[in-house]
C-alpha positions in Angstrom: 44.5 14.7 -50.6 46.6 12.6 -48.4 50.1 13.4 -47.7 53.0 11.2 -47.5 52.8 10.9 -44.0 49.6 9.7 -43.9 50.3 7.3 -46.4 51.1 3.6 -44.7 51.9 0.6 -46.8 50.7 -2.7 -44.9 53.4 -5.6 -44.2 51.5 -7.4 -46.8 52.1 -5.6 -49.7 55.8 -4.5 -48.3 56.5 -8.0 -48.3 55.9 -8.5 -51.7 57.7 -5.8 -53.2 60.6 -6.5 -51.2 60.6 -10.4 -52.8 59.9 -9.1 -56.2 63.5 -6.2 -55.4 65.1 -9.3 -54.4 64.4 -11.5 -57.5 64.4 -8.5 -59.5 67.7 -8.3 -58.7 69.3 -11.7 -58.4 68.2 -12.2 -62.0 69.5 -8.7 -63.0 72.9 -9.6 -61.4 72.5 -13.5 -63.2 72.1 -11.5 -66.5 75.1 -9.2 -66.1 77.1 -12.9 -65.4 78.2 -12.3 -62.2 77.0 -15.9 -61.0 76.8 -16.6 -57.6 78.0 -13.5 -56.6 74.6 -12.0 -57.6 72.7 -13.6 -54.5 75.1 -10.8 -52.2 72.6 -8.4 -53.7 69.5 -10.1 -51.8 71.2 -7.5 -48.8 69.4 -4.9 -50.4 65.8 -6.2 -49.9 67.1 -7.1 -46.6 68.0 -4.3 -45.8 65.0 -1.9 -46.8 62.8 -4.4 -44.8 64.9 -4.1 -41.7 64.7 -0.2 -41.8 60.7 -0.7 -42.6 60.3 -2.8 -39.5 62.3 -0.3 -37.6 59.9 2.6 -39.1 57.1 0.5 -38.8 57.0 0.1 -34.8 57.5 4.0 -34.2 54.4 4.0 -35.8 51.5 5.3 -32.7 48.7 2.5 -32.6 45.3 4.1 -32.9 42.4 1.3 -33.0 39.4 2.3 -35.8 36.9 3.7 -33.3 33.4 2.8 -34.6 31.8 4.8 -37.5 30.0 8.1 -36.9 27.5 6.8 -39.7 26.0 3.7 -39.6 27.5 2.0 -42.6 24.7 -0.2 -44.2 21.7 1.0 -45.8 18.9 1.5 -44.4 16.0 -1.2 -46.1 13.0 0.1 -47.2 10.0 0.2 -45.0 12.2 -0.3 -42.4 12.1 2.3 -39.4 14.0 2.9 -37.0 11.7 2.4 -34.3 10.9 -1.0 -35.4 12.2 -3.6 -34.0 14.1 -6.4 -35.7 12.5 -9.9 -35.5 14.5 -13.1 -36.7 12.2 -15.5 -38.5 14.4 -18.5 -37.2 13.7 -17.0 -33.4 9.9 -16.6 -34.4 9.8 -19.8 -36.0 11.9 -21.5 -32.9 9.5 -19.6 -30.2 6.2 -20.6 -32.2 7.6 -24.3 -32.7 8.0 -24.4 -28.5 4.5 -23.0 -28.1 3.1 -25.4 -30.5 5.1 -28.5 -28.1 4.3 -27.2 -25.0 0.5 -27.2 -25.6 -2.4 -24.9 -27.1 -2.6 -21.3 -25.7 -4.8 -20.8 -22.7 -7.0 -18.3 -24.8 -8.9 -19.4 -27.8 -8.4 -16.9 -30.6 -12.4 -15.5 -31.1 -14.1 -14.7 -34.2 -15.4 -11.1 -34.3 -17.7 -9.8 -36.9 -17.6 -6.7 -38.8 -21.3 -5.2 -39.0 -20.1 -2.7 -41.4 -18.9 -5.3 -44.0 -21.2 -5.5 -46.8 -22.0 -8.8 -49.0 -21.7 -8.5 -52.3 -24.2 -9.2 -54.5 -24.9 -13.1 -54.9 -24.7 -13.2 -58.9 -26.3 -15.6 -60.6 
């Protein structure tokens, strides 16, 4: 369980509870008919986010260091020992092989003598 100390609300989300305090209130002191005299109660928003700043820069920065897990699944079939090849690289290399000419080496045909035929039917 955290504790209040580790707790840290971003500047985000401060921000917008301190606008909704300070509407919340302007209208509260519209409703109670004290006019213009309501908007002296915008000081209180003020306020809070002048002490949150203040709190807010004793705060020690400590960078996210880089996760002891890898995050992301690993794929299936995928090993670690493999090697990841982009298709867009591979296509890219083979595309540049294919303009700068044919290969030096003809590919060869090599037959299998242990491959049976099967039976012509018919």
């Amino acid at each position: 369980m955290t504790t209040f100390k580790g707790v840290v609300l971003s500047l985000p989300v401060v921000a917008v509870a301190l606008a909704a305090l300070a509407v919340g209130l302007v209208e509260l002191g519209r409703f109670w008919g004290w006019g213009s005299s309501a908007l002296y109660l915008i000081a209180v928003p003020l306020v809070l986010a002048i002490v949150y700043t203040l709190w807010y820069r004793t705060l020690p920065y400590a960078p996210r260091g880089a996760p002891s897990a890898p995050s992301a699944p690993a794929v299936m079939g995928s090993g670690a020992d493999e090697p990841f090849e982009d298709p867009v690289e591979e296509a890219d290399r083979l595309e540049q092989a294919a303009k700068t000419g044919p290969p030096s080496e003809e590919p060869t045909a090599v037959e299998d003598d242990d491959a049976t035929d099967p039976p012509a039917s018919g």
